[in-house]
C-alpha atoms as a printed R data frame, in Angstrom:
    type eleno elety resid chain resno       x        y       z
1   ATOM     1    CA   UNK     A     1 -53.667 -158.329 -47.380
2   ATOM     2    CA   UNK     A     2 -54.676 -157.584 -43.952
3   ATOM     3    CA   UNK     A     3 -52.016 -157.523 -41.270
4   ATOM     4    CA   UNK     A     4 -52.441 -158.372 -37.727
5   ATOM     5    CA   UNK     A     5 -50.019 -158.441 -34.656
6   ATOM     6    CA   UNK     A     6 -50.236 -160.674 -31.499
7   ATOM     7    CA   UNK     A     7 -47.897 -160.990 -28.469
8   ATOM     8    CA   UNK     A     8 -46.856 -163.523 -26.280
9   ATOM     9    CA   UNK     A     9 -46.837 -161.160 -23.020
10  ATOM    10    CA   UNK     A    10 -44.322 -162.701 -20.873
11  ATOM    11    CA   UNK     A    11 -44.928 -161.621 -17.068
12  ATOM    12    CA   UNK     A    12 -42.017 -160.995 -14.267
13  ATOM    13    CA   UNK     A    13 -43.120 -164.341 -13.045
14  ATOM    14    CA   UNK     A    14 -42.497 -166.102 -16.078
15  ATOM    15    CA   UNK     A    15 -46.342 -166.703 -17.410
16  ATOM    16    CA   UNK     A    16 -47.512 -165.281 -20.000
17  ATOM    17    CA   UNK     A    17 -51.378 -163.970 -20.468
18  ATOM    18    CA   UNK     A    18 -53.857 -165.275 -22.791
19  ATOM    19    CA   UNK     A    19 -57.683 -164.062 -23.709
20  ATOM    20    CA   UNK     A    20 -59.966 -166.555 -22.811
21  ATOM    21    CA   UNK     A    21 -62.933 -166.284 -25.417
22  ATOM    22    CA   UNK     A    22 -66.649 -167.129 -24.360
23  ATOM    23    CA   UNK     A    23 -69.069 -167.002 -27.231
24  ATOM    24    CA   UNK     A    24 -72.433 -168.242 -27.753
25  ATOM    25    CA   UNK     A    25 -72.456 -171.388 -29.907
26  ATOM    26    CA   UNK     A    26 -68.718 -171.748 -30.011
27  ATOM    27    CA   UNK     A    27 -66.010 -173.787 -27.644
28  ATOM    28    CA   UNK     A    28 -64.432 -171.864 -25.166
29  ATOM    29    CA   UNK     A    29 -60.657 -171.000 -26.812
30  ATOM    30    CA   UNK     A    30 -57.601 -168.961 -25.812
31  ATOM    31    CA   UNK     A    31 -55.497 -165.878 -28.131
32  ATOM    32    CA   UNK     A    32 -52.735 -163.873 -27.428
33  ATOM    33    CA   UNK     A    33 -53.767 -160.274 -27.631
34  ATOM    34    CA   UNK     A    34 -53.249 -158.276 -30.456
35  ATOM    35    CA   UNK     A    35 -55.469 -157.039 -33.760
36  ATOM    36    CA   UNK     A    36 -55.245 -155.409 -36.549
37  ATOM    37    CA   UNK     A    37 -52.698 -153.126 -37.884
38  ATOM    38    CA   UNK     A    38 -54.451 -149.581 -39.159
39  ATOM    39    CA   UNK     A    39 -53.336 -147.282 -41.730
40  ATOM    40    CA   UNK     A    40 -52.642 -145.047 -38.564
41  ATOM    41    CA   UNK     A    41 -50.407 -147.303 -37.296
42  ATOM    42    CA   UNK     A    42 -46.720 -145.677 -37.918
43  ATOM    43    CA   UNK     A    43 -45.267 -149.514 -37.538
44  ATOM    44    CA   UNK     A    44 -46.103 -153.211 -36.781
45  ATOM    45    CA   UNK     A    45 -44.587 -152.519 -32.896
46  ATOM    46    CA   UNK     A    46 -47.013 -149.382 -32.579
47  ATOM    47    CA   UNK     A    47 -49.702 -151.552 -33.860
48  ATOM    48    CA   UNK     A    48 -49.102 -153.602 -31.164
49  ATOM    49    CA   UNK     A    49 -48.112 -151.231 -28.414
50  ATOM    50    CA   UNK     A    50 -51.663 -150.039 -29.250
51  ATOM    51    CA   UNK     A    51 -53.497 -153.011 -29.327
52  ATOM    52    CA   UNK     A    52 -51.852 -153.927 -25.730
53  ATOM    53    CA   UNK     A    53 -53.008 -150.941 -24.546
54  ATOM    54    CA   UNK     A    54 -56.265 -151.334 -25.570
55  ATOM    55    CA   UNK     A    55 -56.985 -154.817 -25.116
56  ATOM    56    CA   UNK     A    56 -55.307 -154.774 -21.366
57  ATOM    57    CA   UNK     A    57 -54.535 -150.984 -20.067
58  ATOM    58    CA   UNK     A    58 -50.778 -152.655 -20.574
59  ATOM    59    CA   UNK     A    59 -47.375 -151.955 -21.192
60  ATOM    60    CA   UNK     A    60 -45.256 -153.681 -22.534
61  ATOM    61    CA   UNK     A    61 -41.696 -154.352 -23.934
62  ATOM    62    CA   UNK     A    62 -41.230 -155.601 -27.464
63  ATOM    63    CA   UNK     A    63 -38.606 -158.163 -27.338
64  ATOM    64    CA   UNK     A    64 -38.292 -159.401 -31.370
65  ATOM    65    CA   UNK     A    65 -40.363 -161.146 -34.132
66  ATOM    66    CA   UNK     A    66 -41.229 -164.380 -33.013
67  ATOM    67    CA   UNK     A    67 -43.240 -165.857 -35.913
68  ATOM    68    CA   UNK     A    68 -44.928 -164.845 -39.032
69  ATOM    69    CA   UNK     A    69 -48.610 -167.008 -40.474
70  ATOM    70    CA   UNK     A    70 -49.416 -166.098 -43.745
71  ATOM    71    CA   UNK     A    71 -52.874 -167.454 -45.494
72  ATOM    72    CA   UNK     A    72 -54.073 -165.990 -49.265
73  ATOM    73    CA   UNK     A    73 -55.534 -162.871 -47.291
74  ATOM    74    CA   UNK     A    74 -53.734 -162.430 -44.102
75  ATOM    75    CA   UNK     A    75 -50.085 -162.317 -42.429
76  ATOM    76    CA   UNK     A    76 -50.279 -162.842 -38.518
77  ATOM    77    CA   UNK     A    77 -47.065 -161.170 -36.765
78  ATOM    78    CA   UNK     A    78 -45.897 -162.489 -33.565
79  ATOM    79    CA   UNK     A    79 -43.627 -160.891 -31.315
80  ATOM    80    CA   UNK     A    80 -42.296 -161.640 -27.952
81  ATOM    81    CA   UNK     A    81 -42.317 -159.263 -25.334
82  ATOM    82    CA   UNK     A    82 -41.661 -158.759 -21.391
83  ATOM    83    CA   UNK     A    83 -45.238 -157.297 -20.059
84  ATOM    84    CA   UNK     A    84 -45.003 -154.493 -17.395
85  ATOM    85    CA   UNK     A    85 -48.122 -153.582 -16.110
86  ATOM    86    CA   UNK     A    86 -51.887 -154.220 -17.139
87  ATOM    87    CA   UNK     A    87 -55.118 -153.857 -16.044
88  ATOM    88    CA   UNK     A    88 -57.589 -155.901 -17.482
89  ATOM    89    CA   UNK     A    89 -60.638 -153.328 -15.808
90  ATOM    90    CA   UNK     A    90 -59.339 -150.660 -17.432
91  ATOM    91    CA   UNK     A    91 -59.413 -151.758 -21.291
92  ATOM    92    CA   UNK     A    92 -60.376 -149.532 -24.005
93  ATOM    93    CA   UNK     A    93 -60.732 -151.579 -27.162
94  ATOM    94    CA   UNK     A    94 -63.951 -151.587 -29.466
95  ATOM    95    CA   UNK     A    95 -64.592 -155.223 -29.187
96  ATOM    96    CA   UNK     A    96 -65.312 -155.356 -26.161
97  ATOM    97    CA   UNK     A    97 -68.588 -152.948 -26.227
98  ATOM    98    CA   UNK     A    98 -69.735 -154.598 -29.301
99  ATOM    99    CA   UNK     A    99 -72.351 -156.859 -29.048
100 ATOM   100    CA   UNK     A   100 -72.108 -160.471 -29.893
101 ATOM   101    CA   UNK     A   101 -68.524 -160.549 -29.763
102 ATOM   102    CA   UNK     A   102 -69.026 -162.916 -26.648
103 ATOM   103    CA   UNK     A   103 -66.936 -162.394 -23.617
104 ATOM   104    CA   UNK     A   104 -63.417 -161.781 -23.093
105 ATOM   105    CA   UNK     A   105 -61.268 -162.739 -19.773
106 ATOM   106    CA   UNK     A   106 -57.655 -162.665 -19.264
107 ATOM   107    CA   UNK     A   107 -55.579 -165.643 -17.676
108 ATOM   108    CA   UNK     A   108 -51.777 -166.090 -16.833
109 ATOM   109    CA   UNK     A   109 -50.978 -169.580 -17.396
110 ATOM   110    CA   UNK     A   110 -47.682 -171.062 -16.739
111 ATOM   111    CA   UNK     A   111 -45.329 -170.676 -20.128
112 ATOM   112    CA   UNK     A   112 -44.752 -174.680 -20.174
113 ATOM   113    CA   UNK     A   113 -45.832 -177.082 -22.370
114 ATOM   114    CA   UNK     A   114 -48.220 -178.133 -19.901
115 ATOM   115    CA   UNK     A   115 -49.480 -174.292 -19.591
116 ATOM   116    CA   UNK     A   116 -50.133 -174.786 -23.203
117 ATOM   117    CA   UNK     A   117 -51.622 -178.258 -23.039
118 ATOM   118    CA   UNK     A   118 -54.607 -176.627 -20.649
119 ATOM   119    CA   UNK     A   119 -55.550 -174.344 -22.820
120 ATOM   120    CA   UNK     A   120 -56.927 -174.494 -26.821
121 ATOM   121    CA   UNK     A   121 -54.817 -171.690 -27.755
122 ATOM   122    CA   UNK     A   122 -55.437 -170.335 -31.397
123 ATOM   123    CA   UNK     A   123 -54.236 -170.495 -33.436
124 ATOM   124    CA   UNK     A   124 -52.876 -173.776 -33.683
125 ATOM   125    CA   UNK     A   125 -49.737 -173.224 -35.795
126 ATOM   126    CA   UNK     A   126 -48.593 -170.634 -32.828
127 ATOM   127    CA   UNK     A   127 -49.285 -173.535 -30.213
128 ATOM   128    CA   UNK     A   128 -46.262 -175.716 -32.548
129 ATOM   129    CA   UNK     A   129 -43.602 -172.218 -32.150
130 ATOM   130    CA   UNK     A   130 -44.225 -171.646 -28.554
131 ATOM   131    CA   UNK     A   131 -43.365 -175.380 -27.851
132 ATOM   132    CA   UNK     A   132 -40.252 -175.234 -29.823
133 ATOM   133    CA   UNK     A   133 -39.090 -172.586 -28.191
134 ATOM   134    CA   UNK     A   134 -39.939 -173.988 -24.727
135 ATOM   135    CA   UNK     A   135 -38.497 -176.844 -25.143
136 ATOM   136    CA   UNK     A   136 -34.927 -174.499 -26.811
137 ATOM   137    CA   UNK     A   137 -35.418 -172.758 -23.356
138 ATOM   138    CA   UNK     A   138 -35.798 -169.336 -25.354
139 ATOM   139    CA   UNK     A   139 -38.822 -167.585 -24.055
140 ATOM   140    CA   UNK     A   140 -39.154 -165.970 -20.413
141 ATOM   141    CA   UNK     A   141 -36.576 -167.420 -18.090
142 ATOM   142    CA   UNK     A   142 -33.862 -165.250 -16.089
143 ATOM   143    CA   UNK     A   143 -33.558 -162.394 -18.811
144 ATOM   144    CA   UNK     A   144 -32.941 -165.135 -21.739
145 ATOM   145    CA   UNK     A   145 -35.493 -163.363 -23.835
C-alpha cells in the first residue's frame, strides 16, 4: 500500500498554504503539500519534514495526526502543523523539473470556511475535516493547536 503524508501548514498569521495546480487539460485545483513516504524515510513526520522541505524550502512544526484516507491501494496521512519559514523560490522537489506535471504555485488563504469555499481543495474528504475542525475552533488560533 503506498503511503503518503500532507500538511495543513498553519502560518503565524493564522492561514494556512495550499499548492495551486495548473495543468494542461485539467481544472485548476488546490493540495496541501506533502508526497510520498520512501523506504528512506525513518518515519511518517520525516517523510513529511522532507517533503516540506522540498516542496517549499520550509520548516515546519508537526503539531499531531489530523486525519487518515484510506482507498484499496493508498493511506493519505494528515497532520497539522505550525509553518516557520518557506520559500517557495527555493524548492527542491523532483516534480517540479519534470515535464508535464503542469505548474505549481503556492497561496495562503485564510483558514475559514470561506478560505476553503474559494478554493477546490483536494481532496474532497480533507475539505469535510478541516471544516469540522473550524467550526470546533481547533486549528490555528492563539496557540490552540
Amino acid at each position: 500500500m503506498t503511503e503518503r503524508v500532507r500538511a495543513v501548514l498553519v502560518t503565524a498569521d493564522d492561514t494556512m498554504l495550499v499548492i495551486r495546480r495548473t495543468r494542461p487539460g485539467v481544472p485548476e485545483y488546490w493540495v496541501l503539500p506533502g508526497g510520498g513516504v520512501e523506504p528512506s524515510d525513518a518515519s511518517r513526520e520525516a517523510a513529511l519534514h522532507r517533503e516540506i522541505r522540498e516542496e517549499i524550502a520550509g520548516k515546519a512544526d508537526i503539531i499531531r495526526l489530523l486525519h487518515t484516507m484510506e482507498s484499496d491501494d493508498e493511506r493519505q496521512l494528515f497532520y497539522l502543523a505550525r509553518i516557520a519559514t518557506w520559500s517557495f523560490d527555493d524548492r527542491t522537489g523532483p516534480e517540479f523539473s519534470a515535464e508535464g506535471r503542469g505548474e505549481y504555485a503556492l497561496e495562503e488563504i485564510p483558514l475559514t470556511t470561506e478560505g476553503l469555499d474559494g478554493v477546490d481543495l483536494k481532496p474532497e474528504g480533507i475539505v469535510h475535516v478541516l471544516r469540522g475542525a473550524i467550526r470546533a475552533g481547533s486549528l490555528g488560533v492563539e496557540g490552540s493547536l
